[in-house]
C-alpha positions as CSV (number, residue, x, y, z in Angstrom):
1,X,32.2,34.1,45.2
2,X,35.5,32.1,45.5
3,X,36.1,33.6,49.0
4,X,32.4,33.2,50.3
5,X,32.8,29.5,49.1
6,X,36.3,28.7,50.5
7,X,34.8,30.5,53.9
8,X,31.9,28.2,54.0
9,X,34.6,25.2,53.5
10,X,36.4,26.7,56.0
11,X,33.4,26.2,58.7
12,X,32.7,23.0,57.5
13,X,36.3,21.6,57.9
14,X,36.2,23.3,61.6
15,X,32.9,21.1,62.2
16,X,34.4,18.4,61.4
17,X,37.2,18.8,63.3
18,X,35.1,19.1,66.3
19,X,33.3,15.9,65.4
20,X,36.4,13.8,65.5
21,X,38.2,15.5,68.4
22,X,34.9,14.5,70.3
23,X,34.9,10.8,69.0
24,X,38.4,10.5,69.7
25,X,38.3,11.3,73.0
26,X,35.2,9.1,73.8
27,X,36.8,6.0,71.9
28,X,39.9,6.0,74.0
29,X,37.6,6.0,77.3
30,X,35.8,2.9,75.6
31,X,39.3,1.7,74.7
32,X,40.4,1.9,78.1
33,X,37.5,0.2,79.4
34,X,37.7,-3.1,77.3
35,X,41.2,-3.4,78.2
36,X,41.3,-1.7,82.1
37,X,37.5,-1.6,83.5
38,X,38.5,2.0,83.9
39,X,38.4,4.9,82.3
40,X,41.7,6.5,84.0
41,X,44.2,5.2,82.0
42,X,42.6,6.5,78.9
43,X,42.6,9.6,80.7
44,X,46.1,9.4,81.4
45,X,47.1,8.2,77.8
46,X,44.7,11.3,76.2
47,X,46.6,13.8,79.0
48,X,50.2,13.1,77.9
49,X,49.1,12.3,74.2
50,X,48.0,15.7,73.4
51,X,50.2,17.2,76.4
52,X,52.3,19.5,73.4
53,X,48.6,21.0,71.8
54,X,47.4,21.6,75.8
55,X,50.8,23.3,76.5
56,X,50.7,25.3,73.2
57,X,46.6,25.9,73.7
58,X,46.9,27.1,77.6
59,X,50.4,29.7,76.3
60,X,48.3,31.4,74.3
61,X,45.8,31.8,76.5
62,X,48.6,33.0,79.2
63,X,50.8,35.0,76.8
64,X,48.1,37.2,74.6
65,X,46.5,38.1,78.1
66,X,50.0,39.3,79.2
67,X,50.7,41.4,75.9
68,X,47.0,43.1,76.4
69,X,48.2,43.8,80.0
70,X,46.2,41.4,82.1
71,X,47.6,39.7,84.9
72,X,47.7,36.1,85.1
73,X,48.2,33.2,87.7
74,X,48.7,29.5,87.8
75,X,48.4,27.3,84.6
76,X,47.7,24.4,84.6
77,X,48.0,21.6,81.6
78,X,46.9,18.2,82.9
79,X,43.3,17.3,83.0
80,X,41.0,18.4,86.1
81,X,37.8,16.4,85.3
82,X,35.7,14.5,83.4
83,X,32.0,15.4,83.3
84,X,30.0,13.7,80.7
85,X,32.6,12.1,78.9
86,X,34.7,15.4,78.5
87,X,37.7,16.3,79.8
88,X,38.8,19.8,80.8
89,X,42.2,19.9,79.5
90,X,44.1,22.3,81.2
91,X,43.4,26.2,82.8
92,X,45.1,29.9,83.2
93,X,44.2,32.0,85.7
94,X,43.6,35.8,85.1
95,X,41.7,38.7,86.5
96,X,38.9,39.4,84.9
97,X,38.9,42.4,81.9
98,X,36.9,44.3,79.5
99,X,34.6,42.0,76.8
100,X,36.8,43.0,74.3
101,X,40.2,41.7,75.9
102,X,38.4,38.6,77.4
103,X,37.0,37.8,73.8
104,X,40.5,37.8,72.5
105,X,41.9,36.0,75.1
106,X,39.5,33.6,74.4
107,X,39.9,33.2,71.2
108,X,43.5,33.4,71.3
109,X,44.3,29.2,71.1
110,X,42.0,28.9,67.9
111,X,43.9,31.4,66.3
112,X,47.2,30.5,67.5
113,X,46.8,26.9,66.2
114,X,45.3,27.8,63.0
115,X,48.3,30.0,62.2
116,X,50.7,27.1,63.6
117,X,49.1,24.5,61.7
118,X,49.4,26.1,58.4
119,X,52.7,27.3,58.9
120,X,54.3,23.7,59.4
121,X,51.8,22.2,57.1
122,X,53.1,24.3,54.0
123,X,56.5,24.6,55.3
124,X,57.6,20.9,55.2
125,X,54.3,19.1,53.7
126,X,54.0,21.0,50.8
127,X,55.3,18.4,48.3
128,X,52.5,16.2,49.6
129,X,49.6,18.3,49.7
130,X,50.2,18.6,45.7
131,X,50.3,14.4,45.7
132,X,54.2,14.6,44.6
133,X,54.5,10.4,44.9
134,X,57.7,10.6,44.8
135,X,57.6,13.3,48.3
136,X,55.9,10.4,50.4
137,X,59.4,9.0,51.5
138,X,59.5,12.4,54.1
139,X,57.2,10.6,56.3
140,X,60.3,8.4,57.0
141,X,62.2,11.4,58.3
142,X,61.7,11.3,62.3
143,X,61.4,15.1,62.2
144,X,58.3,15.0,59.6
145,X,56.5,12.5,61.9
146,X,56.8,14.5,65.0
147,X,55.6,17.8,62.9
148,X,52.9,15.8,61.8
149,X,51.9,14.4,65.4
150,X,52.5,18.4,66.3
151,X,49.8,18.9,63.6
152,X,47.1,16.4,65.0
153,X,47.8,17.4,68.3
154,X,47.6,21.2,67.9
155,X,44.1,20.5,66.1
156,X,42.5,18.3,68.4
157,X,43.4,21.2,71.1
158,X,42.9,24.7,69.6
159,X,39.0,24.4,70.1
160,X,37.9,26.8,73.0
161,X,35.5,26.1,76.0
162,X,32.8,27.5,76.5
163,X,34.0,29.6,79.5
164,X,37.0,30.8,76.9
165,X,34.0,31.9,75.1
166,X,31.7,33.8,77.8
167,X,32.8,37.2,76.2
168,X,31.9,36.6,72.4
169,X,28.8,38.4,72.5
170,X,30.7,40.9,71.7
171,X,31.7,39.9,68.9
172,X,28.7,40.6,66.8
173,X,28.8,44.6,68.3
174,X,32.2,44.4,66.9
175,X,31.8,43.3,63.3
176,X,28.3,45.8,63.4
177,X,30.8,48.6,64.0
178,X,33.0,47.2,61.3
179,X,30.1,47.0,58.7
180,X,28.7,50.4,59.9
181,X,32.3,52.4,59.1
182,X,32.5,50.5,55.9
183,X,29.2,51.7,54.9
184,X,29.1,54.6,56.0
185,X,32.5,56.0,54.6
186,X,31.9,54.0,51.4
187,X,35.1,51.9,51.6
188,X,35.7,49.4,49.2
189,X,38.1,46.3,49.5
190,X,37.6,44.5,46.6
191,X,41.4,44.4,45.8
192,X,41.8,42.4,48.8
193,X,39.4,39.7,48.3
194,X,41.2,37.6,46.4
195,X,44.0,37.9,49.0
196,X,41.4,36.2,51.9
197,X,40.3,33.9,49.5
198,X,43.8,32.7,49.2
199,X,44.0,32.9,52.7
200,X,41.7,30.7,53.4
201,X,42.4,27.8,50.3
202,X,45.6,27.5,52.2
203,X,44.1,27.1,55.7
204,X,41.3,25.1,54.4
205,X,44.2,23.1,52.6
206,X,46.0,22.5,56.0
207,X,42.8,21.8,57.8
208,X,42.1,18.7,55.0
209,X,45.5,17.4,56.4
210,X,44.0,17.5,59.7
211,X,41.0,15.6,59.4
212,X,43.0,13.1,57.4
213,X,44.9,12.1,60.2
214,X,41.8,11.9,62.8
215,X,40.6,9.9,60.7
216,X,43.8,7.9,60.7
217,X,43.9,7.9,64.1
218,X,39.8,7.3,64.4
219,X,40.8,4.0,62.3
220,X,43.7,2.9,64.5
221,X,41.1,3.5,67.5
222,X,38.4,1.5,65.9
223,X,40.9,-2.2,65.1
224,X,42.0,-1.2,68.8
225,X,38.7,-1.4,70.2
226,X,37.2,-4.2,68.1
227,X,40.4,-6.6,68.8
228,X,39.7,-5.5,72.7
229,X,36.2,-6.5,72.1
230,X,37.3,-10.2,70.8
231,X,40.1,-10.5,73.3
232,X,37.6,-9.9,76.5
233,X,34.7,-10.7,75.3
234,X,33.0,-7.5,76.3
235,X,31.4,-4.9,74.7
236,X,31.3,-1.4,75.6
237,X,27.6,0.2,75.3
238,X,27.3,4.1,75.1
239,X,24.0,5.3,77.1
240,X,22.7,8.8,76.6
């Protein structure tokens, strides 16, 4: 039950995430156009803001395709275009493979930044996450800030596109084969659920971090925008 419920968590925080990473990036165009009349420089800010998540996000993408001996081309890590209000980030070229290697490659930033966020979160954040008052005074430390900007940039760039995700149909042939061995040689791994289950209280912990400094940020965005709004007089409209 613990890990079911700390797996559903898990999903939720990931939504949520999404939602903000979204919002983000369409408040900084509406940012950008109070204060510019254009949406470029927001564009330009969001490009070298999140450059260190786009480098990290496009690597994996470039080095698990090399270790599952697929050859690769260009990368690139600034943004190509904007279409809808969405930017596409940054790009690694490859020759195409089998489902099963393309799904991984795919998937490869999501996992990647998962594993990095929870590493630095309970490596140098622990303290915090426990709400130790007295461990606030590391936010002073330079190196604790830039980790933590590493954090929110690594999570608001470890979600995959949709063409990272044009092999995950096989996914579900994949854990059908799992569940099918499983069943069939009556294998049992109940000593291991409690391992998951920890597994994924300490992501789930790390992701909590994450949303707390979109929202943060989200804040930070909104004064921005509603000072731009007095200062010019204008109001930016979204249209659907």
């Amino acid at each position: 039950m613990d890990l079911i419920l700390h797996f559903l968590l898990f999903l939720a925080l990931i939504f949520i995430l999404n939602f903000f990473r979204k919002h983000i990036a369409h408040s900084l165009q509406k940012v950008s156009y109070l204060f510019f009349r254009s949406s470029a420089p927001g564009v330009i800010f969001y490009s070298f803001f999140f450059l260190l998540g786009v480098t990290i996000h496009e690597l994996s993408h470039l080095l698990t395709a090399e270790v599952l001996g697929i050859r690769t081309g260009r990368i690139r890590i600034f943004p190509e275009e904007i279409r809808s209000g969405s930017l596409k980030m940054g790009s690694v070229e490859s020759v195409a493979a089998d489902p099963f290697r393309e799904a991984l490659i795919g998937a490869a930033p999501f996992l990647v930044g998962i594993t990095l966020i929870t590493a630095i979160v309970f490596s140098q954040f622990r303290q915090i996450i426990s709400l130790d008052i007295n461990s606030w005074r590391l936010l002073i430390n330079p190196v604790h800030l830039f980790l933590l900007y590493l954090v929110f940039s690594i999570s608001n760039t470890m979600y995959v596109s949709k063409e990272d995700q044009r092999a995950w149909w096989v996914l579900p042939i994949v854990f059908f084969l799992i569940a099918s061995i499983i069943y069939v040689f009556n294998l049992t791994f109940t000593e291991f659920l409690p391992v998951f289950a920890q597994y994924f209280r300490l992501v789930n912990l790390a992701l909590a971090v994450c949303v707390a400094l979109d929202i943060l940020f989200t804040l930070v965005l909104l004064i921005t925008q509603k000072a731009g709004e007095r200062i010019t007089g204008y109001k930016v409209v979204s249209h659907q």
